[in-house]
Every structure is written in C-alpha cells, then in structure tokens.
N, CA, C and O atoms as a GROMACS GRO file, in nm:
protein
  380
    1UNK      N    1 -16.838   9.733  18.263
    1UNK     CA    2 -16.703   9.772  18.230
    1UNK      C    3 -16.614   9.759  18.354
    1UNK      O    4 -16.651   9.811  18.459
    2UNK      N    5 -16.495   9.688  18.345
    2UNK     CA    6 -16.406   9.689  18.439
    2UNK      C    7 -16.316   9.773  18.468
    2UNK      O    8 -16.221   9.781  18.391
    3UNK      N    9 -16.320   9.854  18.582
    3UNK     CA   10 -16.192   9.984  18.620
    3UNK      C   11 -16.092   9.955  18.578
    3UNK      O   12 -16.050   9.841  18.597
    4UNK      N   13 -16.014  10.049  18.504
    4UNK     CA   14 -15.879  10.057  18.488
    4UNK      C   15 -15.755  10.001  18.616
    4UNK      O   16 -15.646   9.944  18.605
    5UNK      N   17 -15.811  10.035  18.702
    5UNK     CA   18 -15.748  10.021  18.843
    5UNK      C   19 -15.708   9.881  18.888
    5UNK      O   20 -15.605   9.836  18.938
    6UNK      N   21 -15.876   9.804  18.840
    6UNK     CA   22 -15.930   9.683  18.920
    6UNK      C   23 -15.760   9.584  18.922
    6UNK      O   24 -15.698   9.544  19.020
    7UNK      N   25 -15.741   9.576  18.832
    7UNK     CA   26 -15.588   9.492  18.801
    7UNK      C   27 -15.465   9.521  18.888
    7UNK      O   28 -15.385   9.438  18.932
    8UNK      N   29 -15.463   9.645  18.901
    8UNK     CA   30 -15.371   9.676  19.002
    8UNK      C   31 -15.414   9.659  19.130
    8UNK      O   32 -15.332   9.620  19.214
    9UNK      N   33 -15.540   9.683  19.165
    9UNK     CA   34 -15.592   9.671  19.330
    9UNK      C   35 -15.582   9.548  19.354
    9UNK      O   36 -15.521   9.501  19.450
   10UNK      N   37 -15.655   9.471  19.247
   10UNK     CA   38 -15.593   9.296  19.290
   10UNK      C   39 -15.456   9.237  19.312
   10UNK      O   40 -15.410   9.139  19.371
   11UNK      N   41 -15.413   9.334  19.244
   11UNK     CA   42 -15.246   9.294  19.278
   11UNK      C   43 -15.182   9.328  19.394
   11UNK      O   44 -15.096   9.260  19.448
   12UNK      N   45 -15.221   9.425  19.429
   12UNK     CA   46 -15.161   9.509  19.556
   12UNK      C   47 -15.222   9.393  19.659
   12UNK      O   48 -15.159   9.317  19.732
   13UNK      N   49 -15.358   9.405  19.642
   13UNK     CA   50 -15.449   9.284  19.800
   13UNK      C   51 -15.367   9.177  19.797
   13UNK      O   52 -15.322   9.138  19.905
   14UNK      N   53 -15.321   9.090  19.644
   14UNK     CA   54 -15.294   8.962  19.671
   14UNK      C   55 -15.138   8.979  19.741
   14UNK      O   56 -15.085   8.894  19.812
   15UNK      N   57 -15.086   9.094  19.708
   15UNK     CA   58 -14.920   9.099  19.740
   15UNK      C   59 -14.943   9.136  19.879
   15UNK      O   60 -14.897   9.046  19.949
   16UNK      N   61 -14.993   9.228  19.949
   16UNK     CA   62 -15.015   9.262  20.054
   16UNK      C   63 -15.029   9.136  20.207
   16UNK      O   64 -14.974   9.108  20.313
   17UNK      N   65 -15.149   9.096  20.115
   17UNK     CA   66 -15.200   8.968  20.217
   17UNK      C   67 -15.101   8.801  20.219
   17UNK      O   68 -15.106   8.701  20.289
   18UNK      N   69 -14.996   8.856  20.071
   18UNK     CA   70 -14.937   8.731  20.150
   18UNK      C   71 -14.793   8.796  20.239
   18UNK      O   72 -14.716   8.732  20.311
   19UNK      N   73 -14.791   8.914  20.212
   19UNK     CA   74 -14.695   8.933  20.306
   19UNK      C   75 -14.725   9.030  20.438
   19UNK      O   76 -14.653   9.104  20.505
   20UNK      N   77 -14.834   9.003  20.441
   20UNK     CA   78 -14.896   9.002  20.588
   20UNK      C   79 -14.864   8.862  20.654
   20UNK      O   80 -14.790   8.859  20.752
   21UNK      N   81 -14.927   8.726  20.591
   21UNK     CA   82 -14.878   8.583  20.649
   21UNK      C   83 -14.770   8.583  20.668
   21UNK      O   84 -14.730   8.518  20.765
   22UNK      N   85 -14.667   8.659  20.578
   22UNK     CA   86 -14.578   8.629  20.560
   22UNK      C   87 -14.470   8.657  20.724
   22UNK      O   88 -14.377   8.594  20.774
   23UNK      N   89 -14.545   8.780  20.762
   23UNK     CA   90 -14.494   8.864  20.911
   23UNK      C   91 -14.588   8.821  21.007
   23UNK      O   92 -14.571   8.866  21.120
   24UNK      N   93 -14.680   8.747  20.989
   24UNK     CA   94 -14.807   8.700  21.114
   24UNK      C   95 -14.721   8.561  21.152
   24UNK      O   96 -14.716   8.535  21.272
   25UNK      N   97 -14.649   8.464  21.053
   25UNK     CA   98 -14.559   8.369  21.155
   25UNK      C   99 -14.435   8.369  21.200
   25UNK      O  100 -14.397   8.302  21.296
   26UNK      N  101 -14.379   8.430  21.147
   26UNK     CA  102 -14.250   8.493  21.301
   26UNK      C  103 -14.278   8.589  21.374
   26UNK      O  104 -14.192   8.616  21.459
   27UNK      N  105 -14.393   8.665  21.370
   27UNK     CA  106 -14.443   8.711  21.508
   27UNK      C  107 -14.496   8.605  21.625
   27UNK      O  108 -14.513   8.619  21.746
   28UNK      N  109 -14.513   8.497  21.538
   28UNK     CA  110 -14.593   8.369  21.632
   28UNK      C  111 -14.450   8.286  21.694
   28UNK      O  112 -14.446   8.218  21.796
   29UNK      N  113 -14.356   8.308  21.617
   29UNK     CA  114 -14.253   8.205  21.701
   29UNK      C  115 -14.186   8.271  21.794
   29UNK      O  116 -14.140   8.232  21.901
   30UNK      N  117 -14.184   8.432  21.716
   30UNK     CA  118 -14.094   8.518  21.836
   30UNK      C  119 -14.154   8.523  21.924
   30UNK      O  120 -14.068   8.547  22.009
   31UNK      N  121 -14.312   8.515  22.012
   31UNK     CA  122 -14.373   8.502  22.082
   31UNK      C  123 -14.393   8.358  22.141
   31UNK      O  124 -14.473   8.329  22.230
   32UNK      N  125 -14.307   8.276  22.078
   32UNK     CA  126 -14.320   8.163  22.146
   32UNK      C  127 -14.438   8.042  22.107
   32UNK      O  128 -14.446   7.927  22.151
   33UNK      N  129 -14.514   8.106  22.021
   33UNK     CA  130 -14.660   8.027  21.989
   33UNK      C  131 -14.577   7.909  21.839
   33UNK      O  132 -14.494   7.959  21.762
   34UNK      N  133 -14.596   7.846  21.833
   34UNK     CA  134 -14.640   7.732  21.724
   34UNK      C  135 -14.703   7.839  21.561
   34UNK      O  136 -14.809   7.900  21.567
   35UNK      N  137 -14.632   7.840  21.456
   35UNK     CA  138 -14.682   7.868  21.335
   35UNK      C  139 -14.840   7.854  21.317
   35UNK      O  140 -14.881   7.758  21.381
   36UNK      N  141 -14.942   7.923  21.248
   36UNK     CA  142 -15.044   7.907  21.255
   36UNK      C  143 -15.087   7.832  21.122
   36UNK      O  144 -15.037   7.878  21.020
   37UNK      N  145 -15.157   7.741  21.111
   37UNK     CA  146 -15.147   7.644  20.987
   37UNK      C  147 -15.223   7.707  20.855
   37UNK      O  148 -15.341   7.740  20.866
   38UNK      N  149 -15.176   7.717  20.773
   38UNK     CA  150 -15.176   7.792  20.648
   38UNK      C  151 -15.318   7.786  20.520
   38UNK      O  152 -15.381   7.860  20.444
   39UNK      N  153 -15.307   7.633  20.568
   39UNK     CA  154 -15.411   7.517  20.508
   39UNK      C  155 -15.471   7.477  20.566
   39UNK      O  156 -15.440   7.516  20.679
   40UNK      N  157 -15.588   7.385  20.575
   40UNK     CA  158 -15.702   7.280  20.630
   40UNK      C  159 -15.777   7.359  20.655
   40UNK      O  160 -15.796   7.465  20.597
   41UNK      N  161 -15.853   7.299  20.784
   41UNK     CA  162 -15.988   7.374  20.848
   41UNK      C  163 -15.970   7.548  20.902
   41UNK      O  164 -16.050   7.642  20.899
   42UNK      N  165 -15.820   7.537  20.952
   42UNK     CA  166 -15.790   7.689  21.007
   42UNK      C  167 -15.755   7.815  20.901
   42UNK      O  168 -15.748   7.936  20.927
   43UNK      N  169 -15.743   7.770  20.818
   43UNK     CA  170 -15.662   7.823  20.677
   43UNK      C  171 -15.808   7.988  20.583
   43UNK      O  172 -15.808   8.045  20.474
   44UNK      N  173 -15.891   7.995  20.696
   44UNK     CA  174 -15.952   8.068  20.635
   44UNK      C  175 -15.926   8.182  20.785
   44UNK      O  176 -15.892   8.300  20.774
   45UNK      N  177 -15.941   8.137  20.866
   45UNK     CA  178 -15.880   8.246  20.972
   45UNK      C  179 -15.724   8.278  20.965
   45UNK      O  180 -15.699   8.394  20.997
   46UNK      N  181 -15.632   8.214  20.936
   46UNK     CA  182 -15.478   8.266  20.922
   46UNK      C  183 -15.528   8.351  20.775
   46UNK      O  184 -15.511   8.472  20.764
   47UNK      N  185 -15.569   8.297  20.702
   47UNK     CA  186 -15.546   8.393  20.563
   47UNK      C  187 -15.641   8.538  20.612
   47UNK      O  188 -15.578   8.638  20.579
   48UNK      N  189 -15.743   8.565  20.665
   48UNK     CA  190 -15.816   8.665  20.659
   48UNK      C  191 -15.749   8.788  20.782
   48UNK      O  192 -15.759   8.910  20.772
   49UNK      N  193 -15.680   8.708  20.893
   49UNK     CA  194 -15.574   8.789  20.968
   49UNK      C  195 -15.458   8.828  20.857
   49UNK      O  196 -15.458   8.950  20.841
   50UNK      N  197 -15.387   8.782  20.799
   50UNK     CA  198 -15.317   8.780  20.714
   50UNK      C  199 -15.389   8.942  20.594
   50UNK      O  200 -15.324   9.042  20.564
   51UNK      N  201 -15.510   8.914  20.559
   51UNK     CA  202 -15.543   9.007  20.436
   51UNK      C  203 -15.550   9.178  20.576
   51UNK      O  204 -15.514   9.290  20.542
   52UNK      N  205 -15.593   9.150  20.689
   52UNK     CA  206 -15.644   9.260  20.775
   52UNK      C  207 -15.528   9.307  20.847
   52UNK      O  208 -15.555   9.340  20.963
   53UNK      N  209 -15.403   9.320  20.812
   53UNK     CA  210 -15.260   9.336  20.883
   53UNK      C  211 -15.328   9.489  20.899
   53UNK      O  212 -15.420   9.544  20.839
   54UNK      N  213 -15.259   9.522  20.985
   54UNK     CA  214 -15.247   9.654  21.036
   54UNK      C  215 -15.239   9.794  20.931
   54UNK      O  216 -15.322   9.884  20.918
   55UNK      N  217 -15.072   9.771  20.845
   55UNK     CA  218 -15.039   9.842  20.782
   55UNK      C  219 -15.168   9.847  20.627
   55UNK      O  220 -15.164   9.953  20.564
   56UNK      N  221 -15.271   9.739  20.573
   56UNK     CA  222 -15.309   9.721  20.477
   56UNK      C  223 -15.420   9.888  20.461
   56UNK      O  224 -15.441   9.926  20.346
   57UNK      N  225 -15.465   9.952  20.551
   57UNK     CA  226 -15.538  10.055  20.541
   57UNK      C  227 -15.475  10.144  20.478
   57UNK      O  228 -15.519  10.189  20.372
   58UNK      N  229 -15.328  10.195  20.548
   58UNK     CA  230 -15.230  10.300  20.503
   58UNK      C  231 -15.224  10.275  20.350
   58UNK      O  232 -15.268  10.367  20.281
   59UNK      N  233 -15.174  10.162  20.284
   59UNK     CA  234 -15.088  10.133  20.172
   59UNK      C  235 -15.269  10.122  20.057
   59UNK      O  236 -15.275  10.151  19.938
   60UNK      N  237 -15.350  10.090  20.116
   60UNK     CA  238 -15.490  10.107  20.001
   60UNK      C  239 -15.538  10.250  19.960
   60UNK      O  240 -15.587  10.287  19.853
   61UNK      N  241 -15.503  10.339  20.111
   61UNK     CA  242 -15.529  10.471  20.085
   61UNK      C  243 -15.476  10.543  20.022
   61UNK      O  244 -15.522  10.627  19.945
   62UNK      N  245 -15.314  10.506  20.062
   62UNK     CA  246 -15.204  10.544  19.926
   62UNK      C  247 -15.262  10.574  19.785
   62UNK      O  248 -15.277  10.669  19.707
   63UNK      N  249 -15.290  10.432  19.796
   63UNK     CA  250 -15.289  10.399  19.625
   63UNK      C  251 -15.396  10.443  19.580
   63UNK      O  252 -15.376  10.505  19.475
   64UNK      N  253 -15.535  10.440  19.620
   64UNK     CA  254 -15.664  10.552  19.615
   64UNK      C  255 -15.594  10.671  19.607
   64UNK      O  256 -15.547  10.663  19.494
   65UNK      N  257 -15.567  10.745  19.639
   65UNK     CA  258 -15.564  10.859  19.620
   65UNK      C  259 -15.416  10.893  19.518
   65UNK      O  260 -15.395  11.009  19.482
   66UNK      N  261 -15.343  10.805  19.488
   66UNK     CA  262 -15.274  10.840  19.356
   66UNK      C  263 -15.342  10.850  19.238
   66UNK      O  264 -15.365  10.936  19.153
   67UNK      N  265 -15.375  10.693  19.269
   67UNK     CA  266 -15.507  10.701  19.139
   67UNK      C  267 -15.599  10.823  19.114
   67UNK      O  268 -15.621  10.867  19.001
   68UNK      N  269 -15.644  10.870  19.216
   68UNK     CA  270 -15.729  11.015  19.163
   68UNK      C  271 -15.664  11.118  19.126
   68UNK      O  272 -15.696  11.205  19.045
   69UNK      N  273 -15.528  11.104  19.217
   69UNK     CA  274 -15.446  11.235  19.140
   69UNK      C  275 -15.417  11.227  18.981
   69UNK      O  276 -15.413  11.317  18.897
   70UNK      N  277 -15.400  11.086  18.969
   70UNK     CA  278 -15.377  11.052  18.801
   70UNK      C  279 -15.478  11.086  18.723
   70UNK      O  280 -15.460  11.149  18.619
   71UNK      N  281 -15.613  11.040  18.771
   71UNK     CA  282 -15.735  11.114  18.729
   71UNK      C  283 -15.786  11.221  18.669
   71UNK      O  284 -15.844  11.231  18.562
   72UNK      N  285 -15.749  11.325  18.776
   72UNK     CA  286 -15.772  11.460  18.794
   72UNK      C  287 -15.669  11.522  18.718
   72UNK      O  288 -15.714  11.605  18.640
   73UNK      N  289 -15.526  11.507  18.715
   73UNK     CA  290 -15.467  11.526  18.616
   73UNK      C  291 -15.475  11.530  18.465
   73UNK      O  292 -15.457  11.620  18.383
   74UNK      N  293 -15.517  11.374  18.455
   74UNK     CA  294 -15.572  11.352  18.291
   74UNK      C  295 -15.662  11.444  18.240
   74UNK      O  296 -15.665  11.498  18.129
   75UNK      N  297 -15.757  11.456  18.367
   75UNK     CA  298 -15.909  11.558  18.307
   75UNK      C  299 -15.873  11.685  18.271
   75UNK      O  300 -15.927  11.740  18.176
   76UNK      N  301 -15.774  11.746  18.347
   76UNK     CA  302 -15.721  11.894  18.341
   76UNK      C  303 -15.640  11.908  18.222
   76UNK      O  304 -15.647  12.012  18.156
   77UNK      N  305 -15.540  11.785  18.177
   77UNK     CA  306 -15.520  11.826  18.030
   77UNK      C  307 -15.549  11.806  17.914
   77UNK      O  308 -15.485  11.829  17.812
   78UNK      N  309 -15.710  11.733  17.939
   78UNK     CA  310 -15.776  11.693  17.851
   78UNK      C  311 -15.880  11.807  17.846
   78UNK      O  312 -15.950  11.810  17.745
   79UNK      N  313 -15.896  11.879  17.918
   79UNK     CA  314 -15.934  12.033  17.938
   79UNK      C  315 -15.912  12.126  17.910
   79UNK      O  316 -15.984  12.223  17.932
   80UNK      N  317 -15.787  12.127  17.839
   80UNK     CA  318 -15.708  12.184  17.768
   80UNK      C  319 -15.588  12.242  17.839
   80UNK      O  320 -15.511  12.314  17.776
   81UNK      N  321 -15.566  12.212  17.973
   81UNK     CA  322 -15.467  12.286  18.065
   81UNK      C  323 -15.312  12.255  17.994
   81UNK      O  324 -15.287  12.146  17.943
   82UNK      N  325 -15.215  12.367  17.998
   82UNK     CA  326 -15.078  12.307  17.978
   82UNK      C  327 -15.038  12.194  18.056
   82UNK      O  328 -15.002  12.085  18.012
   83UNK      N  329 -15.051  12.243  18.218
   83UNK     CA  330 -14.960  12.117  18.253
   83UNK      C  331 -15.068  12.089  18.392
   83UNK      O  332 -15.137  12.183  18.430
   84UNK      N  333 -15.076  11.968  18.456
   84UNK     CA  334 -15.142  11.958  18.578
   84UNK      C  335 -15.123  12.025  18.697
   84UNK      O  336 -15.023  11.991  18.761
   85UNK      N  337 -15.210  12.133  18.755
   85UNK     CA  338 -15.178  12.204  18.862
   85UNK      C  339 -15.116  12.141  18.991
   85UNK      O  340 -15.140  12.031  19.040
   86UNK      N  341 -15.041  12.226  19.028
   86UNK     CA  342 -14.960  12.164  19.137
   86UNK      C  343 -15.049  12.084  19.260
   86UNK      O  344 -15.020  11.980  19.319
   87UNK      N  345 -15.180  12.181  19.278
   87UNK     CA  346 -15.274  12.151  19.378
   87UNK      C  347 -15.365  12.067  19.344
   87UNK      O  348 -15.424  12.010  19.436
   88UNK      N  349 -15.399  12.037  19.215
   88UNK     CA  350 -15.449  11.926  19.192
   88UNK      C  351 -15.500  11.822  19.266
   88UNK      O  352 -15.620  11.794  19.268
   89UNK      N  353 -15.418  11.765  19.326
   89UNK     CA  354 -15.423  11.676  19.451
   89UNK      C  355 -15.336  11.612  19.484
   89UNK      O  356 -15.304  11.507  19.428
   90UNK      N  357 -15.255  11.682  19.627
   90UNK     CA  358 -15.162  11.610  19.642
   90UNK      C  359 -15.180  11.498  19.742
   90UNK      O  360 -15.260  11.500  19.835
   91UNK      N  361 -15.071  11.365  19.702
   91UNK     CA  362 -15.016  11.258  19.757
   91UNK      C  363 -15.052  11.319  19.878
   91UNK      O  364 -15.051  11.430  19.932
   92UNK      N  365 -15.094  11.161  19.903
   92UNK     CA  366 -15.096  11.142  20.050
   92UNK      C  367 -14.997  11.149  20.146
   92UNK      O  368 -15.006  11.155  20.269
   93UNK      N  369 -14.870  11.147  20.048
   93UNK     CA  370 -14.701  11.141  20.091
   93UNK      C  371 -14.678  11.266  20.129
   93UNK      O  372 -14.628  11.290  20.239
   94UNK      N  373 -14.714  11.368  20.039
   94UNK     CA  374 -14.648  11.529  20.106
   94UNK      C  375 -14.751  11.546  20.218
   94UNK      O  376 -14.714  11.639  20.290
   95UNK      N  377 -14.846  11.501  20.252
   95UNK     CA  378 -14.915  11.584  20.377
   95UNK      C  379 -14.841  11.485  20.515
   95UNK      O  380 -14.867  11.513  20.632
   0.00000   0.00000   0.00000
C-alpha cells in the first residue's frame, strides 16, 4: 500500500531540488565560477548538490511533522474527541 503522503513528498523533493539548481548557479556566477553543467557526464553531481541544498532538512521536517499533526488529529476525532487538542502536536512553526 502506498502512503497517503508519498505524492506529496515527491512533490515537495522534485520542487525543492530544482530550486536548489535553481540558486546553486547564480551562486556560481556571483562567485565568479562558470555555471555548472546541468546535463552530460557532470549532471549527476550538479543535480545531487542541487537535491542536498542546505535549507532541504528544515522544509522535510516541516512537512513530517504536519503530517503527524494531521494524523494525530484524525485519530482523536475518530476517538470520539469533539475537537483536536490544542497539544496534540504542535508545528514545528510555534516552537
């Protein structure tokens, strides 16, 4: 069975990683270096710098842990709760 999630996580990686490339070559010109080639033989090292940007940890953890809050929510009013407790689990945003 395929996660509910899986569709969105692929979406986020593929959006992510191209706009990681997207900021990995004008960091290369503002530094003076030559664009790094996108395609051919090099095209598996620009893309995998590209998927490993800096910010990609923050924005996966995000989204992990919404997803469980959505989770944990569902279970609690499928539990019979009125409404989802506040503490439930909060976003990674309010801490």
């Amino acid at each position: 069975m395929i996660p509910r999630s899986l569709p969105r996580q692929s979406s986020l990686i593929a959006t992510t990683t191209v706009l990681g490339a997207a900021s990995l070559q004008p960091k290369n010109i503002a530094a003076g270096k030559d664009p790094q080639p996108m395609s051919g033989e090099h095209a598996a090292e620009f893309w995998l710098n590209a998927a490993a940007h800096p910010d990609h940890a923050e924005i996966f953890a995000r989204q992990e842990e919404r997803a469980r809050k959505e989770q944990r929510n569902t279970i609690l009013l499928a539990a019979g709760a009125d409404q989802p407790s506040e503490d439930a689990g909060q976003s990674v945003d309010a801490v």
